[in-house]
N, C-alpha and C positions, 0 to 999 in steps of 0.2 A: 568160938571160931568154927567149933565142928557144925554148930547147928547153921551158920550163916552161909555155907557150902550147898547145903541141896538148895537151897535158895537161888546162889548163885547161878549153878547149872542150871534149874530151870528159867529162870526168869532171862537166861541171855540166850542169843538166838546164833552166838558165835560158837564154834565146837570146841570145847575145852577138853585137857585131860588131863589128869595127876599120873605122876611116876613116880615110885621108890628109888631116891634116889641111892641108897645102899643098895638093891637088888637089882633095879633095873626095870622091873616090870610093871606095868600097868597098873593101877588101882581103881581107876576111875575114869570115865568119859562119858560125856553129858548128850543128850539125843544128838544135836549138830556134828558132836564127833563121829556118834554111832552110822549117820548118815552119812557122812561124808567117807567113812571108809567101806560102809556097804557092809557092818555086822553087830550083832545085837551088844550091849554092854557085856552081858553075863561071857560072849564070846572073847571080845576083848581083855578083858582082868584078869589079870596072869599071863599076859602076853609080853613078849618083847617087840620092843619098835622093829629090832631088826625081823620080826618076823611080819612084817606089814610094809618093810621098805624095799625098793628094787635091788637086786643083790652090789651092784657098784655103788651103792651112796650107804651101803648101813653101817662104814666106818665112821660116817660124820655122828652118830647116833652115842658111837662108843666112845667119841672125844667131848663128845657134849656131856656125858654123867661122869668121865673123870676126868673134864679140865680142872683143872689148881684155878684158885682162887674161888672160891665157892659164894663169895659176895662182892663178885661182878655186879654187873646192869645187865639188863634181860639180853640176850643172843638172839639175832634174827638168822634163819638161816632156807634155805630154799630148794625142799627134797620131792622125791619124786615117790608114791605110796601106791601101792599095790593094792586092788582089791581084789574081794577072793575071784571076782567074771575075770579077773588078769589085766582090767583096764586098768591104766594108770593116772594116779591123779596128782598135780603138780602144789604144792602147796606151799606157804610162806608160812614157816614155825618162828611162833617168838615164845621164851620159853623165860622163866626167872625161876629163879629157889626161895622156895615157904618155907615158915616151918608148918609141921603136921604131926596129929595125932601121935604118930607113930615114930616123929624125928621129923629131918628136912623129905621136904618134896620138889620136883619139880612139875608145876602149872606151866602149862601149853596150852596157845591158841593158836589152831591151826586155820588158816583161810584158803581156801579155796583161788588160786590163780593160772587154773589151766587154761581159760579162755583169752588173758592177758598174756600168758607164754605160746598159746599158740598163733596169738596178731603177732606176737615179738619175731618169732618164727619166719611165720609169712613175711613180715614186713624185712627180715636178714634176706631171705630167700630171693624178693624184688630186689634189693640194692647191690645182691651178690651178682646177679645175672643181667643186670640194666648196666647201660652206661654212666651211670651218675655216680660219683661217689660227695661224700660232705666231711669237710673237714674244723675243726676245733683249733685255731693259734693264738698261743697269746700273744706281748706283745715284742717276747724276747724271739718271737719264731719258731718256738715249740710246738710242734702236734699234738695237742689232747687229746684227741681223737679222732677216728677216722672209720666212714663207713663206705661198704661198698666194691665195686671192683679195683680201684683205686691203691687199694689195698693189697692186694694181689700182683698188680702193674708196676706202683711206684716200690717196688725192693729198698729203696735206698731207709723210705720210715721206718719201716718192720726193724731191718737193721741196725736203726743206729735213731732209738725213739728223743734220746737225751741231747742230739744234734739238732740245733740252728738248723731253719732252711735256708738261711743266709749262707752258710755254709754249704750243705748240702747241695744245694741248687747254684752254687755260683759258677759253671758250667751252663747255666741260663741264665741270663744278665734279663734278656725280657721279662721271663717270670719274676725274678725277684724284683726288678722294677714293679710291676703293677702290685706287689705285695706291700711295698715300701707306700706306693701311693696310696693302698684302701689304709694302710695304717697312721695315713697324714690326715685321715677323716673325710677320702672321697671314697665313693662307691664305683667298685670299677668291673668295665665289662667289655672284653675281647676275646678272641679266637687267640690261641697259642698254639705251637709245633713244640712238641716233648717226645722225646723216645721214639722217633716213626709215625709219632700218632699225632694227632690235634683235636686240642678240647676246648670246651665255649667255659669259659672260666668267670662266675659272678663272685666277687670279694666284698661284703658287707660289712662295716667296722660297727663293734658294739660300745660304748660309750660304758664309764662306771660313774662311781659315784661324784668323780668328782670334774667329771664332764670329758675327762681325755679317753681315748679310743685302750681299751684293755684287750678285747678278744677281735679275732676275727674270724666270720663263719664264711666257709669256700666251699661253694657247690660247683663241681666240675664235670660238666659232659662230654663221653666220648663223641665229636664229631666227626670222626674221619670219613667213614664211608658219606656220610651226607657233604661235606668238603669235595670229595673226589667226584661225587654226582655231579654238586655247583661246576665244577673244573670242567667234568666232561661235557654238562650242558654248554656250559662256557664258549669250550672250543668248539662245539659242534655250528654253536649260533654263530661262531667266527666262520669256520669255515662256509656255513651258507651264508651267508652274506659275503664273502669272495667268491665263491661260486653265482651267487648272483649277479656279484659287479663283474662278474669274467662273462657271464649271458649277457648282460646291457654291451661292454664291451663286445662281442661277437657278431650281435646283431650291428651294431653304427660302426665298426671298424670298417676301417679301408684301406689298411695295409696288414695285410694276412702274415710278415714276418714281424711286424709289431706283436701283433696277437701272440703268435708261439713263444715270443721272448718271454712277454709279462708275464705268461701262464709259468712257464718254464722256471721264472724267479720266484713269482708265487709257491711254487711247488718246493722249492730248495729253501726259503728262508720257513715256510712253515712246519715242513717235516726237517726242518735242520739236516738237510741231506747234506750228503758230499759236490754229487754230480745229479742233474736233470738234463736228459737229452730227448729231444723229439725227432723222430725222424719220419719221412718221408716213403712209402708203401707203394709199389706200381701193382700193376693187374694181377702181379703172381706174387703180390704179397713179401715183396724182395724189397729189402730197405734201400732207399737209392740217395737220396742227399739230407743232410741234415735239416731241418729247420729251425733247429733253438738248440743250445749246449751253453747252462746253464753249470757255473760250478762255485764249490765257496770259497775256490780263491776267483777274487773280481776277474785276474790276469786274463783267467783263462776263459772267462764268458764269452760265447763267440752268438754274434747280434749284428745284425744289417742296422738299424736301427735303434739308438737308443728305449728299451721299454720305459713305460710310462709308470709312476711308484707313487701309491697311495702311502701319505704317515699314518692313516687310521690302521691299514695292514702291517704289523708286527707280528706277522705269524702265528697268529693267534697267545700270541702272549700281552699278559698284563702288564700298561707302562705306566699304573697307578700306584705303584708300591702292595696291590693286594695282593694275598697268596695263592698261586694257580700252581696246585699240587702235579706230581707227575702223572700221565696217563696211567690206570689201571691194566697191570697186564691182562692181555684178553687173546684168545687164539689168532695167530698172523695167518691169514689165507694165505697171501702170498708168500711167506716164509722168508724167513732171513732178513737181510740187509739189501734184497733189491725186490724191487716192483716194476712191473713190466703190464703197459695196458693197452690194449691197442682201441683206436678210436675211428671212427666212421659208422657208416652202416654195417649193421652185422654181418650180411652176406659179404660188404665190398669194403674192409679197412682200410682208411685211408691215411692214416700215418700210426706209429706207438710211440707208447709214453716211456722212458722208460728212465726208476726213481734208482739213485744208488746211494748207501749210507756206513761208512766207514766204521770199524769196528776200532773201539770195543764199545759204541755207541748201540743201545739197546735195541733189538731186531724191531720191525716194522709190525703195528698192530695193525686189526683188523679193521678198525677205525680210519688209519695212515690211508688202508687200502681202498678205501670205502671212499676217503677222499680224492685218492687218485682217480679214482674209477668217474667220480661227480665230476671233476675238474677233464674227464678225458671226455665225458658224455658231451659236455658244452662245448671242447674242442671237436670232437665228434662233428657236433652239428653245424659250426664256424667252416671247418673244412666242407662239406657240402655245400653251404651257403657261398662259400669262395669259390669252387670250383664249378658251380651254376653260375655265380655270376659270373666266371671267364668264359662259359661256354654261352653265355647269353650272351654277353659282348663280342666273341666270336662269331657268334650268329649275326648279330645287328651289325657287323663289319663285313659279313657276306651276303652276297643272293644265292637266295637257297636255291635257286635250277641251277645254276652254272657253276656254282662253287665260286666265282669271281670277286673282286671287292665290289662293295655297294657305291655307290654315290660319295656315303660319309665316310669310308674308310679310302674311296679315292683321292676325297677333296683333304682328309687327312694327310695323306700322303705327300698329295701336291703341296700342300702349305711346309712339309718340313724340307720338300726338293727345295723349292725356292726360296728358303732361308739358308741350306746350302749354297745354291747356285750366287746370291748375294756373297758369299762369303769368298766362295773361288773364284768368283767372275765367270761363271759358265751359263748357260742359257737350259730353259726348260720348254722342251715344244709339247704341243698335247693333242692330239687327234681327236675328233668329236665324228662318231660311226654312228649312221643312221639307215638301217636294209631299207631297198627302195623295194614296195609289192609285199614283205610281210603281211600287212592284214589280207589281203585277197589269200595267201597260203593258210593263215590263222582261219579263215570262214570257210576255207574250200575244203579242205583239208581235215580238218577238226583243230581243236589245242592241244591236241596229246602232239602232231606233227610240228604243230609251230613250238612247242617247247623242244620237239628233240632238232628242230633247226635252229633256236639259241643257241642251246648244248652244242651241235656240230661249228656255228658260228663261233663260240667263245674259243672253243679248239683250235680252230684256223685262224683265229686273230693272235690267238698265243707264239702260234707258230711260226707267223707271220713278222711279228716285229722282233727287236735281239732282247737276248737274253735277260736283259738289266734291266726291260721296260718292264712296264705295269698295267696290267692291263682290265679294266673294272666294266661291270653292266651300272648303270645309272638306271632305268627304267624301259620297260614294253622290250624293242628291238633297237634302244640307243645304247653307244657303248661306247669306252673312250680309254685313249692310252696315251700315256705319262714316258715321255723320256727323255732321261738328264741327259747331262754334258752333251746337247745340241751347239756343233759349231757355226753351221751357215743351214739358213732355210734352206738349200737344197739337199739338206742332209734329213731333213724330219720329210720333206716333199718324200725324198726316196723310200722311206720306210710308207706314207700313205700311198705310195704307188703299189707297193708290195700286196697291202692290206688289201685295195681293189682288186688285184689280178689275182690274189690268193679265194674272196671271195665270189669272182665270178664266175671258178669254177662250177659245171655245174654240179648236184648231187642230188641223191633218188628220195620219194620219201613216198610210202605207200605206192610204191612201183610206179610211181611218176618222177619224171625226167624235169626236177625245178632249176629253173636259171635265176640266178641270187646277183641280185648288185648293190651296192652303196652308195652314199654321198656322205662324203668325208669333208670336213672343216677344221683347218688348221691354224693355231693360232702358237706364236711365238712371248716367250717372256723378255721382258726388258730389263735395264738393272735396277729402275725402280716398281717394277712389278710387287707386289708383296702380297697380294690375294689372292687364292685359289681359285675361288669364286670366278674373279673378273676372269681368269687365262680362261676358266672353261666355258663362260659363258663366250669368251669373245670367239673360239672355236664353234660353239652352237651357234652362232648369228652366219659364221662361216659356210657353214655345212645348209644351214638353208636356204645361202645364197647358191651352194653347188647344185642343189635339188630344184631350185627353181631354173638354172641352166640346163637338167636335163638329168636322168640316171648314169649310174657308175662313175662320177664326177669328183675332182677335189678341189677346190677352193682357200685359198691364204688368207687371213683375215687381215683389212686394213679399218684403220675410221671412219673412209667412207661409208661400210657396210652399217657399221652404227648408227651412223646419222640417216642413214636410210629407213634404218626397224624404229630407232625413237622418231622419226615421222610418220612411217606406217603406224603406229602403236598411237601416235596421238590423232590421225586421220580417221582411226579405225573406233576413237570416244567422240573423234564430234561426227562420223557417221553411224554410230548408234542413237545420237542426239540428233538427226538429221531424219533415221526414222521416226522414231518420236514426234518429232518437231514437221511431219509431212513437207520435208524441203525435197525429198525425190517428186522427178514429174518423170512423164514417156513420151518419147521421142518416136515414128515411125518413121522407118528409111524403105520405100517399094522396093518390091522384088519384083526381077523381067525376064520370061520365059525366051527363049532363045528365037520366039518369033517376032520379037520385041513389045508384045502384049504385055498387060499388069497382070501378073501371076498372084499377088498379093502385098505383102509387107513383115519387117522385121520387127519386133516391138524390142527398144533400147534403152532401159532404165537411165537416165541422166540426173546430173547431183547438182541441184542451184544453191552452188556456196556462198553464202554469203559475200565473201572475199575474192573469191576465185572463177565467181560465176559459174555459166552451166559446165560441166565435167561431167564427158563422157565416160562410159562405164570402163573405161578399158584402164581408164585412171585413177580407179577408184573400187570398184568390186573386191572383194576381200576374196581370198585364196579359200576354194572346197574345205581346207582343211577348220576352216574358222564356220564351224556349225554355225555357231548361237549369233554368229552377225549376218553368215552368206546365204540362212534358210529363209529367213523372215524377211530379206531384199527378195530371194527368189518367188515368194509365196506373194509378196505385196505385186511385183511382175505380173506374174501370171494371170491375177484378180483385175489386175485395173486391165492388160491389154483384152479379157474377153468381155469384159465389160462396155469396153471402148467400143470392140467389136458387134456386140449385137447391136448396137447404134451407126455400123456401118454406111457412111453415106455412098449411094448409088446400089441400080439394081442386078445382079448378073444376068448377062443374055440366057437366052433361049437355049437349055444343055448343057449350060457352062456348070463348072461344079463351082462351089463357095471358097470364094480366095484362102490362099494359103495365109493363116497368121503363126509366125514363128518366135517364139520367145527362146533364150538362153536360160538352163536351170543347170542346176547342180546336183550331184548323180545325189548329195547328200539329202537333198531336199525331196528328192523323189522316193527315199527310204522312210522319210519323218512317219511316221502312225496315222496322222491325221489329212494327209497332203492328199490320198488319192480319192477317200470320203467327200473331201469338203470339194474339190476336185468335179467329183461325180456331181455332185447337188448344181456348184457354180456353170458346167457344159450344158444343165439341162434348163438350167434359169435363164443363160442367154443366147440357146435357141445355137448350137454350136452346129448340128446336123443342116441348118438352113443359111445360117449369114456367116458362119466360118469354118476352116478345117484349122484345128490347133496341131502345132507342129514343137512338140521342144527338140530343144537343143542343148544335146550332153558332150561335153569336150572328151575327145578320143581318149585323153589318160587315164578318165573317171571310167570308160565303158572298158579298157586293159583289163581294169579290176577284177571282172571277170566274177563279182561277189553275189553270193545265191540271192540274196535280197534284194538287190540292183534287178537280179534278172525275173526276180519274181515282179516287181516295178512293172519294169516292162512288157509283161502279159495282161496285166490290170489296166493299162495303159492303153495295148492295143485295143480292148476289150469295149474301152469307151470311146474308141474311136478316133485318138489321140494319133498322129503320125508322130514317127521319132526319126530324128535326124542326130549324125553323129560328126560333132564339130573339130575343126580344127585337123581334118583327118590327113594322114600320113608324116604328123609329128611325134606320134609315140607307137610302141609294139600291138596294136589291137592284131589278137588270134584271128585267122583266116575262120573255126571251129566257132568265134562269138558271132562273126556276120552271117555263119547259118544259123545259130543258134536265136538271135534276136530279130525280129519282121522290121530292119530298120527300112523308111521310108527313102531317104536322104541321107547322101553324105557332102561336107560342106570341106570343100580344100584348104587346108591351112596356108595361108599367107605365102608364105616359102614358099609355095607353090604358083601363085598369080604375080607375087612382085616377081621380074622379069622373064616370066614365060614368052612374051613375044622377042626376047633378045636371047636367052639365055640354052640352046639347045637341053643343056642337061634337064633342066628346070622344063623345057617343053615336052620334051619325051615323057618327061616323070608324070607332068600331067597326064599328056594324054592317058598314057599306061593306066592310070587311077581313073580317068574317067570311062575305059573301055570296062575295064575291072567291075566296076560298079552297073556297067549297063549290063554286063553279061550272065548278073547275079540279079536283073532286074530291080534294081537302085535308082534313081536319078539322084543328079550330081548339083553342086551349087555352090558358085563361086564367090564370095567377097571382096569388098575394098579393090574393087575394079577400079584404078583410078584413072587410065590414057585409051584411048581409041582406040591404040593398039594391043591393048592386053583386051580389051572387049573384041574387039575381030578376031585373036586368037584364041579365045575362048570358045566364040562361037561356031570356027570353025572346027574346035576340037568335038563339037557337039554338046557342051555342056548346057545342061538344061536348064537352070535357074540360075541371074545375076544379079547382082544387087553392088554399090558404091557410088561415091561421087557422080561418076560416068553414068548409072542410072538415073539418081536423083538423090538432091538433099533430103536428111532425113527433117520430119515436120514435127509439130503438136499434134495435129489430125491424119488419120489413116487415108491415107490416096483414095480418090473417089473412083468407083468401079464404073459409071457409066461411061457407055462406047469403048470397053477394052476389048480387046482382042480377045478369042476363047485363046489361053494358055494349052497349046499343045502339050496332051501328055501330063498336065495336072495334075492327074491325079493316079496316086500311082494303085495301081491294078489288084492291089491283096489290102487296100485298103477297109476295113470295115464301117458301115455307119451304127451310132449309138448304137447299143443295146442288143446285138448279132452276140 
């Protein structure tokens, strides 16, 4: 035996060593040994273990050589050995008893397993400080074992190792449910709530031999904080997306106390407040009426309108049964139990929020505040949005110069009068105001005066009718007023009487003395009236039947007038279809100088209607104010009579000047861009300096106008040699300041004048007076619609220079022939110029 020993030690690569087991000390250790404690044999032999073991484990040392029973099985045991650098080496001793030499021994082999106690280490060190712990049950619900933090948490194992968790745990019916389940041989895997906490909990059943479930291994992760993340991501995504649907709502709303409510309940069911109130902000920031008071008793919800309630909206809470942990507390800006937010634009808030939550209910987080703040930004910008749009509808219900209603906020008005006036049986009258001469003041003047003569207008018509009325600008210088409980038309007459003498005061405007007048049209409601529209149109048809009688005028509206305008208006499509269609011809009717010589001729557009036959112009020519019909009649005139004219038959005598041709135009036509051009080209193509003098003629109302463009007309006019005659004169206000101002040739007496001048003293005087007038300003005069012998002899001996009517002659197709007339004394009047001077 002794010789089979050194053998042994060398030939194994494991570190062996012998001990005396009577003494205790070393005898023997073979190179592995020597190496693995870091000293030579000779150093070792006669050593004590305990003199190579760290000083807390060298009692195991001393139980190992005198435990009782001396013929055991080998002892494993797991020390910790010193070498002499002080490094420690951890090692797994298995030791049995020989005999030897010298009596019993004890053989050890030491193995080296520091690098397996230092993973063991490491790997305690992970499971100590991770969330995971792993557990060992059998199938009675015993814990075998258990790693991890686990350990540390669940107090109740440590405690009480030899208890069931059936027991243990029966205080959580959840848990022990899923334990019961992996133990029925399913593999089970959920989130669980324990102690404050929640863990993601995997339960694997282990099968034995004889196929039923024996162990189960449970690996258990802390998830709280990634829970309370899920939770707070959770609500956060709730909350935007109500804050989203509160911007789609903000934007298509249209009732701005709808909006505060919803918001308002929004805000209460998802911070489970008490109270949500919004109120209302003026210029100084001073809370003035409510607009949402929202509370969580229903009773006291105060709402104009029911809010409108999404079931996806639960306040951000889960209605799946999943677990949505409490908010993590986090610092409350706002503090406490109330939130206060105000919302608008920063400089200009336009109402606040303001959140309140009863205690002992947990103060408002940072979050809470953060959605109030979101939910006030989108009220915020709803409020602005509302209150443009009030000011924008205010605006589109006014005219911005006068401040007055518009048109639509008139015609508004009037449709809810007369759904009134239907109800009480009262009557609705409406004035329709039209200033007569505004545009002459608009060009003469500039725009800055014609608007502050609205302005001063809208003033005086306020003033004018009583209190209750309404009074609106429609458009330019029309204007019209509304008012109820009218008992008899002489009752609405007297308020447009007012309206007139109110505006014919005069008043100053750029230190000019202007005289202002109207033509008012009045129209009455019936008790089956029901549209705005019609009362006010039938007023406008009114009012331009007053203006065709004359300035400062008011007019009643009846059916006749209607049936008059839908004739005009259909006369006025088939005489646009009549120019087109070349159904106008011309008519000459001679004129006769006061020596009874051919002075020339009138040229007289006539309408061959179909239906109606020739119709002369006086029944037919559309009003100055109709450009686009009365220019292109006046300009077709013009072209065909000089035309006519340079084919003049017969020659003038000897001195004579070239017969007077006189056409009627319209002061509108004389203004057109193209009229005085094409004008010039047409005088010089048919020879106007030799076979005629053109003479137009502009009706006295259009030359009142007094309009810088009109008068620049008539220099351009003179210029080519055009005489001008001003028709119809002594029917309206022509300034004494425009007959010096304009070279008119001719003025032609208005009707009223010649019909019964030879009977009528006043009518005689008034002539002559106008015909002295005009001589003494070097004018000649010229009378029409001379019809009886007597008003020609009166004429003639008023001295009137030119006559023309029946009494003279019918008017023809062809222009009077000039040969053997008389030379026209005074023909030609004396500042005339020829072409091109």
């Amino acid at each position: 035996m002794t010789q089979e020993r050194p053998d042994l030690f060398e030939l194994l690569n494991l570190a062996v060593t012998v001990t005396d087991l009577r003494t205790g000390r070393l005898r023997r250790a073979n190179a592995a040994a020597c190496n693995l404690l870091g000293q030579s044999e000779a150093e070792l032999v006669g050593t004590y273990w305990q003199d190579v073991t760290v000083p807390e484990e060298r009692a195991l040392w001393h139980e190992e050589i005198h435990r009782p029973g001396r013929h055991q099985p080998p002892s494993r045991r797991l020390v910790r050995l010193r070498r002499p650098d002080h490094s420690t080496v951890h090692v797994l001793v298995t030791s049995a008893t020989v005999p030897g030499p010298a009596g019993r021994e004890i053989l050890s082999q030491l193995q080296d397993v520091s690098d397996e106690i230092t993973a063991n280490d490491r790997l305690r060190l992970i499971l100590d400080h991770t969330p995971v712990s792993m557990f060992l049950m059998d199938r009675a619900g015993l814990v075998l074992a258990s790693e991890g933090l686990l350990d540390a948490t669940l107090t109740r194992l440590t405690e009480h190792p030899d208890v069931s968790v059936f027991t243990l745990f029966e205080d959580l019916p959840d848990a022990v449910g899923l334990v019961r389940a992996a133990l029925d041989g399913h593999p089970v895997h959920d989130v669980l709530e324990a102690f404050g906490r929640y863990f993601d909990l995997h339960l694997i059943p282990i099968e034995g031999p004889d196929g039923e479930v024996s162990y189960l291994t449970c690996v258990a992760t802390d998830v709280t904080e990634h829970q309370q993340a899920l939770a707070t991501l959770r609500t956060r995504s709730d909350e935007q997306a109500m804050v989203a649907d509160l911007g789609q709502q903000a934007l298509e709303s249209l009732d701005a106390t709808t909006m505060w409510t919803h918001a308002a309940r929004i805000l209460a069911e998802h911070l489970t407040a008490g109270t949500v109130r919004i109120h209302e902000l003026d210029d100084a920031g001073q809370r003035t009426r409510i607009l949402a008071d929202v509370s969580a008793d229903p009773a006291r919800t105060t709402h104009t309108d029911p809010a409108r309630t999404d079931p996806a909206w639960a306040g951000g809470r889960r209605t799946d049964g999943a677990w949505c942990p409490p908010r993590p507390a986090t610092r409350t800006t706002a503090g406490g139990h109330d939130l206060v937010v105000a919302t608008g634009r920063g400089d200009r808030p336009l109402a606040v929020v303001e959140v309140s939550r009863p205690s002992p209910a947990p103060a408002f987080s940072e979050q809470d505040a953060q959605f109030v703040r979101s939910v006030g930004a989108v009220l915020g910008a709803a409020a602005v949005r509302f209150r443009m749009e009030d000011e924008i509808r205010r605006q589109s219900l006014r005219d911005g110069l006068t401040g007055l209603p518009n048109r639509t906020a008139l015609l508004d008005r009037l449709d809810r009068a007369l759904r009134r006036a239907r109800g009480d049986g009262t009557r609705i009258g409406v004035l329709f105001i039209d200033l007569d001469g505004f545009k002459t003041v608009n060009d003469t003047l500039g725009h800055q005066a014609g608007d502050h003569l609205l302005r001063l207008t809208a003033d005086r018509l306020e003033h004018a009718v009583r209190p209750a009325d309404v009074v609106g600008r429609l458009s330019g210088d029309e204007f019209a007023v509304l008012c109820e409980n009218i008992d008899s038309p002489a009752a609405v007459e007297a308020i447009a009487d007012r309206v007139l003498a109110t505006l014919d005061t005069p008043c100053m405007l750029r230190e000019r003395t202007i005289l202002l007048s109207a033509s008012v049209g009045i129209a009455l409601s019936e008790p089956e009236t029901a549209d705005g529209e019609d009362l006010l149109n039938a007023a406008d048809i009114a009012m331009y039947a007053a203006k065709r009688r004359g300035p400062g005028r008011r007019l009643a509206f009846d059916e006749v007038m209607r049936t008059r305008l839908i004739a005009q208006i259909t006369e006025n499509d088939e005489l646009r279809r009549a120019v087109s269609a070349d159904e106008l011809v011309m008519r000459y009717q001679p004129i006769q100088d006061i020596d009874r010589g051919l002075a020339g001729a009138q040229a007289l557009p006539h309408w061959r209607h179909p239906r109606r036959g020739l119709v002369p112009p006086a029944q037919f020519l559309p009003e100055p104010a109709h450009v686009g019909l009365r220019v292109p009649i006046d300009r077709w005139a013009v072209g065909r009579a000089c035309r006519a004219a340079a084919r003049w038959e017969g020659v003038p005598g000897d001195g004579e000047p070239p017969p007077l041709l006189a056409v009627t135009v319209s002061g509108r036509c004389l203004v057109e861009p193209r009229f005085i051009p094409e004008l010039d080209v047409l005088l010089a193509a048919t020879g106007a300096d030799i076979h005629y003098r053109l003479c137009l003629q502009i009706p006295e109302g259009e030359v009142a106008d007094d309009e810088p463009a009109l008068l620049a007309a008539f220099g351009e006019l003179r210029r080519l040699g055009v005489d001008l005659c001003i028709g119809d004169y002594g029917s309206a206000r022509t300034m004494a300041s425009a007959m010096n101002r304009v070279p008119f040739g001719y003025i032609r007496l208005s009707g009223t004048y010649v019909d019964g001048v030879d009977l009528n003293p006043v009518r005689h005087a008034a002539s002559g007076a106008l015909i002295h007038f005009a001589h003494e300003l070097g004018i000649q005069t010229m009378a029409g619609d001379v019809a009886t012998t007597a008003q020609l002899d009166t004429l003639r001996a008023l001295r009137c220079d030119l006559l023309l009517g029946p009494m003279i002659g019918p008017s023809a197709a062809r222009l009077p022939r000039l040969t053997g007339r008389a030379r026209a004394r005074g023909a030609s009047h004396p500042g005339t110029p020829s072409r091109g001077r």
